[in-house]
PLY file of the C-alpha trace (Angstrom):
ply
format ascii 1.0
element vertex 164
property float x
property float y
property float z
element edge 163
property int vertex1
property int vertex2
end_header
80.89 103.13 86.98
81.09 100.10 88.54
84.55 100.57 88.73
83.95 103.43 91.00
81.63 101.32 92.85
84.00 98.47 93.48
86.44 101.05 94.48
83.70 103.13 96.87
82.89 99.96 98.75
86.41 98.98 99.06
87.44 102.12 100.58
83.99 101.83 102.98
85.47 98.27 104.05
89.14 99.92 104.60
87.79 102.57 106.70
85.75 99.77 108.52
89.34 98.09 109.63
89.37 95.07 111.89
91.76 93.57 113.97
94.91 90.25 114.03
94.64 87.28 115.90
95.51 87.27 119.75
99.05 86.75 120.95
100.17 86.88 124.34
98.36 89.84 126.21
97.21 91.49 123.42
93.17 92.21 123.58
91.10 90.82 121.01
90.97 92.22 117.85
87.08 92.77 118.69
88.40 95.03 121.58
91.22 97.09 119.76
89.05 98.46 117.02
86.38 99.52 118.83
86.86 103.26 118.90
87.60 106.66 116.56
89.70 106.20 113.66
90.75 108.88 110.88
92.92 107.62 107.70
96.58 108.89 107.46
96.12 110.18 103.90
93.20 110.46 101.23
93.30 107.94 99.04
93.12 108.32 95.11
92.37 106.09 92.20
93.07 106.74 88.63
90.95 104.82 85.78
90.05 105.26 82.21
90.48 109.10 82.98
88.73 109.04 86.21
90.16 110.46 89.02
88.30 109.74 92.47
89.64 110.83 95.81
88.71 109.92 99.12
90.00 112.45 101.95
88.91 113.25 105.81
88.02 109.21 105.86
87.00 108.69 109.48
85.24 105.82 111.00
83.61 105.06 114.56
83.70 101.22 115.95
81.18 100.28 118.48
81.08 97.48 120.59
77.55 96.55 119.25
79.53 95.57 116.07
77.94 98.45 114.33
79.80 101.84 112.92
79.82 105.11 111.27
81.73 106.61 108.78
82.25 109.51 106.63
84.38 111.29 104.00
84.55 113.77 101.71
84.59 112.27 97.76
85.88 114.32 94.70
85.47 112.47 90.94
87.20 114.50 88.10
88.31 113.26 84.73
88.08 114.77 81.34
84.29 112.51 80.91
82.96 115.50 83.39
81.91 118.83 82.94
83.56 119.64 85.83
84.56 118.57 89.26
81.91 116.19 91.28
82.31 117.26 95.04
80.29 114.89 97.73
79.66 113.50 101.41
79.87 110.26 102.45
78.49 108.96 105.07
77.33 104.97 106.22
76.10 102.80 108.27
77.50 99.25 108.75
77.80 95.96 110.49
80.86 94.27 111.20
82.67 90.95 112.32
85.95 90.09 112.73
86.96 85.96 112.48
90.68 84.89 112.35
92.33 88.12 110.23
89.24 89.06 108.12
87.05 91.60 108.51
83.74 91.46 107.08
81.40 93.95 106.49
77.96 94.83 105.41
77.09 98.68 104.80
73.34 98.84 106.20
72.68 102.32 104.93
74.70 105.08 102.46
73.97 108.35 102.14
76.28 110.23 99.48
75.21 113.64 98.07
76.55 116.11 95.75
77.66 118.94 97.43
76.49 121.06 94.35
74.21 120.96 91.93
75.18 120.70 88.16
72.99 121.69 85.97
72.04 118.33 83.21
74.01 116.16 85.65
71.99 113.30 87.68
72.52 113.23 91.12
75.30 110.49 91.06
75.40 110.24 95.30
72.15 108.79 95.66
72.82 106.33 92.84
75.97 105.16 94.21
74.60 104.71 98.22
72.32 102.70 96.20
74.49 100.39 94.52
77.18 100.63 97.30
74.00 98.85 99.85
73.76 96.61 97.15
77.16 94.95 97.16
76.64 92.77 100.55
79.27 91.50 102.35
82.66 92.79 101.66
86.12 91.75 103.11
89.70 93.03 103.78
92.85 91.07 105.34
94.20 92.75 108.86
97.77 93.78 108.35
98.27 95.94 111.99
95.97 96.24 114.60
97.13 98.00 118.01
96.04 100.84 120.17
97.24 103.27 117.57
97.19 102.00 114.11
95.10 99.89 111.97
96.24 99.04 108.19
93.85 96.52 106.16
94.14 95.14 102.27
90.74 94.84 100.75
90.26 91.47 99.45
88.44 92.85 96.60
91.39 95.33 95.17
94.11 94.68 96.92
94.20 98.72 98.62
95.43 99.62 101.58
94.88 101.74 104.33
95.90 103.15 107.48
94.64 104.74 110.05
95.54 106.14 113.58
93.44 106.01 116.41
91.81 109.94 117.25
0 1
1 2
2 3
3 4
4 5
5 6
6 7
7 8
8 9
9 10
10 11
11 12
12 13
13 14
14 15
15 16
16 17
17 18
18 19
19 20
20 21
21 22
22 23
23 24
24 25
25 26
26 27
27 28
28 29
29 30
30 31
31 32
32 33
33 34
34 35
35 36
36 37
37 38
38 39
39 40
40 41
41 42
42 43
43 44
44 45
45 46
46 47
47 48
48 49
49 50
50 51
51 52
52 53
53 54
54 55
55 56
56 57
57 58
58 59
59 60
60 61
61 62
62 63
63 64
64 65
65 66
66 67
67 68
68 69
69 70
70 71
71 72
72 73
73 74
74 75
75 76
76 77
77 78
78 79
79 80
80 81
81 82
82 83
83 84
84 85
85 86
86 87
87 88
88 89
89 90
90 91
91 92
92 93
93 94
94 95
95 96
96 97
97 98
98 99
99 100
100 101
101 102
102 103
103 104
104 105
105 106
106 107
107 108
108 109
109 110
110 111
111 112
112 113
113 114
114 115
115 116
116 117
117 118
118 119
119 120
120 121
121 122
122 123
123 124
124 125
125 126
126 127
127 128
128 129
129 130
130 131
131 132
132 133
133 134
134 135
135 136
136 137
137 138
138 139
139 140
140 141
141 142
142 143
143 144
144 145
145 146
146 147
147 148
148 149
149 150
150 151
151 152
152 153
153 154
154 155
155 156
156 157
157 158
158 159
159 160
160 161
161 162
162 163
């Protein structure tokens, strides 16, 4: 579980991408992520029979240093009685020194999408622990008008995403 945490938060801090150092005209990185952003492809990790995949990742940058994000999460493995479907969607605060981002999730809000029946609601337990975690980090590897791609510091995943 706290795999799946780790792994939660760092794909909350990739979708929450920040920005490279200035060079010649280029606008601060402050300026080029503010905006829409939607990952190129879901990302999936595989652990002790887990699978979880993260898919529709989008995130929102606002010049307040706030932003919004959401995705769609889907946990199978043979430890489940059958497929966990569930929305993600937070709240966070961001700041950008040098080529790290740095994050802090200010509110989470993951549900199942269905019910099972003898199964705990596992969304509001992991919004829960995912507020928990506090600051989180990832290294900038591109930042234009187009594309961003961090590395969380955390798990060493990537990400990309293109500008909507």
């Amino acid at each position: 579980m706290k795999r799946f945490l780790l792994f939660a938060l760092t794909v909350f801090v990739l979708m929450l991408l920040g920005a490279c150092g200035n060079s010649g005209t280029k606008p601060p990185a402050d300026q080029l992520i503010v905006g829409k952003w939607q990952a190129t492809e879901p990302m999936v990790m595989s652990q002790s029979g887990m699978v979880v995949t993260f898919a529709n990742l989008k995130t929102a940058y606002a010049e307040d240093r706030t932003s919004s994000s959401s995705a769609d999460i889907t946990l199978s493995g043979s430890m489940l009685p059958q497929t966990i479907e569930m929305s993600f969607n937070a709240e966070a605060s961001w700041a950008i020194q040098g080529e790290q981002l740095s994050e802090i999730i200010t509110s989470a809000d993951i549900k199942m999408k269905e019910k099972i029946s003898g199964m705990p609601d596992f969304g509001a337990i992991f919004a829960q622990q995912m507020q928990a975690q506090g600051t989180s980090t990832s290294t900038i590897i591109v930042l234009d008008k187009k594309t961003l791609t961090v590395q969380a510091d955390g798990t060493g995943m990537q990400i990309t995403m293109k500008r909507e």
